[in-house]
ROKE-317174 format. One record per residue: residue number from 1; residue in one letter; y, z, x of N, C-alpha, C in turn. Coordinates in steps of 0.001 Angstrom, whole numbers, padded with zeros to 6 digits, always signed. Layout:
REM residues N
NUM  a  Y  Z  X  Y  Z  X  Y  Z  X
...
REM end
This chain:
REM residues 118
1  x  +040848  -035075  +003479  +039476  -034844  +003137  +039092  -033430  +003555
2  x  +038463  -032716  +002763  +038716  -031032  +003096  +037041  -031459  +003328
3  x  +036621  -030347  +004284  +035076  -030525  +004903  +034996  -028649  +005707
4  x  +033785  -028541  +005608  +033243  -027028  +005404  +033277  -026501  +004317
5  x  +032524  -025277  +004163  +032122  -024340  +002951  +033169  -024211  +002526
6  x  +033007  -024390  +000905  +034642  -023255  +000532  +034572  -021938  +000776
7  x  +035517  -021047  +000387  +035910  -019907  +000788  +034999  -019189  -000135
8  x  +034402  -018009  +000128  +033564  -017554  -000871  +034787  -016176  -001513
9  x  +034281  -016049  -002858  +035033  -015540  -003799  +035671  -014001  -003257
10  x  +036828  -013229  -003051  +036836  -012382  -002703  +036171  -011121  -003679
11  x  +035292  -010372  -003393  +034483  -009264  -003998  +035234  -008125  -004140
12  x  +035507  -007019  -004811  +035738  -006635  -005716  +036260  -004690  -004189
13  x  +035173  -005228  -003147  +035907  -004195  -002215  +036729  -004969  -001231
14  x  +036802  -006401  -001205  +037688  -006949  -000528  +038968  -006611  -001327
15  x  +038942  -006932  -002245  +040100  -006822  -003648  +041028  -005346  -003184
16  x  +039711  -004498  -003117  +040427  -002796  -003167  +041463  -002598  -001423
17  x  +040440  -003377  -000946  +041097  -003234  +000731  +042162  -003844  +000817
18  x  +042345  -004977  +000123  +044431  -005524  +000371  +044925  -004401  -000687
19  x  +044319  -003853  -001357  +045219  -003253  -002470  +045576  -002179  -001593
20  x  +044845  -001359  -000773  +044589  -000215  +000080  +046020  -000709  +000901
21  x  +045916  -001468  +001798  +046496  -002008  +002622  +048537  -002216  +002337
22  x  +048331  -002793  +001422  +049653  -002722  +000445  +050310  -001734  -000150
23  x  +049304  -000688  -000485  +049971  +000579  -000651  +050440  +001473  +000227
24  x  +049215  +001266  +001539  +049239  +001842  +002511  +050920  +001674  +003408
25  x  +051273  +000133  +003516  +052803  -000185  +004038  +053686  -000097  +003067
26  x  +053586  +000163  +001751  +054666  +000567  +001046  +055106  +002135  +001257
27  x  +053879  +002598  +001444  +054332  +004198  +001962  +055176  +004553  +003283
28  x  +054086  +003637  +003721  +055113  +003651  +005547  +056714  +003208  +005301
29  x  +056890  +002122  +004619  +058447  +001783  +004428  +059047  +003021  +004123
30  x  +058548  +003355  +002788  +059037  +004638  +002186  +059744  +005671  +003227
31  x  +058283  +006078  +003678  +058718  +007221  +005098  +059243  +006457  +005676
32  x  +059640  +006006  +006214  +060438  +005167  +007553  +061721  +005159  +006551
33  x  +062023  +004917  +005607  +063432  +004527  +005088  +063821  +006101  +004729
34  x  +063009  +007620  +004474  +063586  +008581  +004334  +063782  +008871  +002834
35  x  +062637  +008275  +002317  +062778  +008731  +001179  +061330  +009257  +000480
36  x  +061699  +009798  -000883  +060684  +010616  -001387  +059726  +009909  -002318
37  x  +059106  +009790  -003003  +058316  +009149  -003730  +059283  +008315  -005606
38  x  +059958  +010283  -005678  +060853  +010243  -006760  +062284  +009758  -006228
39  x  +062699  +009292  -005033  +063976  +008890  -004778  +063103  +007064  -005143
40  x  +062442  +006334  -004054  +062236  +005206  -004718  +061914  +004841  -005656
41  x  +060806  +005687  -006664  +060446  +005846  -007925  +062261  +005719  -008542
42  x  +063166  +006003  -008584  +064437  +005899  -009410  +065145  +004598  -008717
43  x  +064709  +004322  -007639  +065351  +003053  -007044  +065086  +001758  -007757
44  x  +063270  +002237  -007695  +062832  +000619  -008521  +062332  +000816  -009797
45  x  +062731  +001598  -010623  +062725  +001752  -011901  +061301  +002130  -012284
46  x  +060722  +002685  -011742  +059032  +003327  -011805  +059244  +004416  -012130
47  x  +058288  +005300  -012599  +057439  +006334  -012598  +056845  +007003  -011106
48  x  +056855  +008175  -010429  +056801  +008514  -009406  +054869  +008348  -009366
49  x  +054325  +008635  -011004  +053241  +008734  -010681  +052470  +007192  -010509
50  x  +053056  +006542  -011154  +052906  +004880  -011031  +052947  +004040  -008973
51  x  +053836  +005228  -008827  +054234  +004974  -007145  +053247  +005334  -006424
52  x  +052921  +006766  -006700  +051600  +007498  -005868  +050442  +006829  -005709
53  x  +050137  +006205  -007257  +048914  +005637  -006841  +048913  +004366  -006391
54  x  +050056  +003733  -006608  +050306  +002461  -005872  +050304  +002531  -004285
55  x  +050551  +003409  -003651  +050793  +003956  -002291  +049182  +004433  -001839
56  x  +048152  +005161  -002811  +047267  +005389  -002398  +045921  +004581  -002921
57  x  +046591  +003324  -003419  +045866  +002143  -003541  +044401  +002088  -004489
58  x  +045360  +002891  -005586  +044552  +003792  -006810  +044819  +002405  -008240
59  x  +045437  +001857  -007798  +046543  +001001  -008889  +046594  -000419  -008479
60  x  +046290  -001388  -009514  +046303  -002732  -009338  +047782  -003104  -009720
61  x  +048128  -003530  -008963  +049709  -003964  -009081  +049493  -005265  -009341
62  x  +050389  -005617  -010514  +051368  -006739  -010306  +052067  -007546  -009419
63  x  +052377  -008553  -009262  +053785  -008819  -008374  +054708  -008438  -008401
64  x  +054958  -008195  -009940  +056100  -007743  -010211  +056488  -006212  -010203
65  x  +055495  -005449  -009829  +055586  -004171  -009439  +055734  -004267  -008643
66  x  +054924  -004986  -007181  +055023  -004749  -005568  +056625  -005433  -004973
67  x  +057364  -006058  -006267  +058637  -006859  -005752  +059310  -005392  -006492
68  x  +059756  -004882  -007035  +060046  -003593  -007971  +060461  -002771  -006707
69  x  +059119  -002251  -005979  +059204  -001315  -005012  +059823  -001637  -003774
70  x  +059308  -002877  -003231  +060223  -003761  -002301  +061726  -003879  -002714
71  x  +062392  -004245  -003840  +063898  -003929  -003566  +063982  -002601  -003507
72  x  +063600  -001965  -004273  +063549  -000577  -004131  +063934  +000098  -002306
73  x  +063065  -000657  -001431  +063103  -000084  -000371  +063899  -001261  +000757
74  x  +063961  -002517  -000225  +065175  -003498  +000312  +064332  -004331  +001240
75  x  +063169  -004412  +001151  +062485  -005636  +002144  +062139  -006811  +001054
76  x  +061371  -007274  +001439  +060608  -008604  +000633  +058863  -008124  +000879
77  x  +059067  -008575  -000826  +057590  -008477  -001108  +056273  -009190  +000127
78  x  +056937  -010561  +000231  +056484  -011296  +001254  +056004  -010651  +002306
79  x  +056757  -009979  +003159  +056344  -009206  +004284  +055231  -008280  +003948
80  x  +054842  -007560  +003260  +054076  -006575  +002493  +052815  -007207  +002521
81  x  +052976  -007953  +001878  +051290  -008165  +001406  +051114  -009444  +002610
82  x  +051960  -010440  +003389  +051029  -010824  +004350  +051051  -009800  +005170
83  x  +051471  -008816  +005548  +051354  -007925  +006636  +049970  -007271  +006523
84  x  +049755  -006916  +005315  +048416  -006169  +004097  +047056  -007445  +004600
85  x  +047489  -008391  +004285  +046308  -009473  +004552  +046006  -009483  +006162
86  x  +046598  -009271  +006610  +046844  -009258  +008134  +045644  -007851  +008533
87  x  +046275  -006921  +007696  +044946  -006186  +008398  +043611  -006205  +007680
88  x  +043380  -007036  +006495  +042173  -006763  +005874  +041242  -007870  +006303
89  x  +042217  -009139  +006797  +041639  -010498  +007478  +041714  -010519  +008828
90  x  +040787  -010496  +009980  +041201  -010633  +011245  +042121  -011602  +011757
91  x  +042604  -012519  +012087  +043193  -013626  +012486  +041837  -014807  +012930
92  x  +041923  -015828  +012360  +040848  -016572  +012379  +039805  -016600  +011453
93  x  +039868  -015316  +010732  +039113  -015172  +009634  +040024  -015057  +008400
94  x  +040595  -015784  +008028  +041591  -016029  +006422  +040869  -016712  +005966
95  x  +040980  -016590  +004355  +040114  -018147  +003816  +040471  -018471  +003214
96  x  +041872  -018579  +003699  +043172  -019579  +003161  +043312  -020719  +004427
97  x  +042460  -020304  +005486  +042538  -021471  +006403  +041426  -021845  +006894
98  x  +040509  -021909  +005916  +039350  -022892  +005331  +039090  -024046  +006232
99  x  +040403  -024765  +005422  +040544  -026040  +005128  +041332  -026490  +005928
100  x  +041666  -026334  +007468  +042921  -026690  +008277  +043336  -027853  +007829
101  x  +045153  -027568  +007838  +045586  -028987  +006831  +045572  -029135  +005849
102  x  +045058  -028610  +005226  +044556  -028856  +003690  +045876  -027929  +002846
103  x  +046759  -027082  +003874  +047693  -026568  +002776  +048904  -027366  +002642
104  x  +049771  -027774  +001244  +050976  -028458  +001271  +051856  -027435  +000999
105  x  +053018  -028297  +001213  +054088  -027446  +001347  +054425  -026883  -000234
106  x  +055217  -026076  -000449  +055773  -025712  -001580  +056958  -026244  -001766
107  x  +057203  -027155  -003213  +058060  -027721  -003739  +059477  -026507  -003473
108  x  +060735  -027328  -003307  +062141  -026448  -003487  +061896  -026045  -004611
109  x  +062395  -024849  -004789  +062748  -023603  -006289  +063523  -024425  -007425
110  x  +063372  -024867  -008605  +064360  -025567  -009199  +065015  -024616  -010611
111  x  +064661  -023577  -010366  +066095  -022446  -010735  +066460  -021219  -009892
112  x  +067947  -021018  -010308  +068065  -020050  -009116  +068013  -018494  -009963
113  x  +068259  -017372  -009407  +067541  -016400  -009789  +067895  -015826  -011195
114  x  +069005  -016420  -011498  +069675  -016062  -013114  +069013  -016738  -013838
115  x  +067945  -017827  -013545  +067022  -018346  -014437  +067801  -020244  -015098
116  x  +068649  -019975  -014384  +069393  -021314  -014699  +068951  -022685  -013985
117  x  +068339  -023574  -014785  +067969  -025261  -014264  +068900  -025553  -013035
118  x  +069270  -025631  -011646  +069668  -026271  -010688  +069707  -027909  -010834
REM end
């Protein structure tokens, strides 16, 4: 039985601040791994200028861009953007944890990454 307010809708500068945030640690990887904008830009099959503004949180990404740049720099997308939520949400203030309890688990994957039925 879920009880308290729901989560109110994220607004449009909450939106920009994980985006901020996400670009912001994709850059840091970047620098930390020693590379240039145009070395990962050729890693993950981007455009350097597609990178820049993704880094300066100019650019609404995809998933499939922010996973792009992540192999690119060999981490997981995963880490990125909860790390990103991490600083735009205090701890205690998520409103993904609303509803304590209220989250289920995620079903096993039922293909594996070649796209083939398991």
């Amino acid at each position: 039985m879920l009880t308290g307010e729901p989560p109110a809708p994220f607004d449009q500068g909450t939106a920009w601040a994980i985006l901020a945030a996400i670009g912001g640690n994709l850059k840091q990887a970047r620098r930390a791994a020693g590379l240039t904008q145009a070395e990962l830009g050729a890693r993950a099959g981007i455009g350097t200028a597609v990178l820049c503004r993704l880094e300066l949180g100019k650019r609404m990404p995809t998933l499939l861009l922010v996973a792009q740049v992540c192999a690119g720099l060999g981490t997981s997308p995963t880490v990125v953007i909860e790390q990103a939520l991490r600083e735009v949400f205090p701890i205690g203030d998520q409103p993904w944890n609303t509803y304590p309890g209220s989250l289920m688990p995620l079903p096993e994957p039922t293909s594996n990454w070649s796209g083939n039925q398991t």
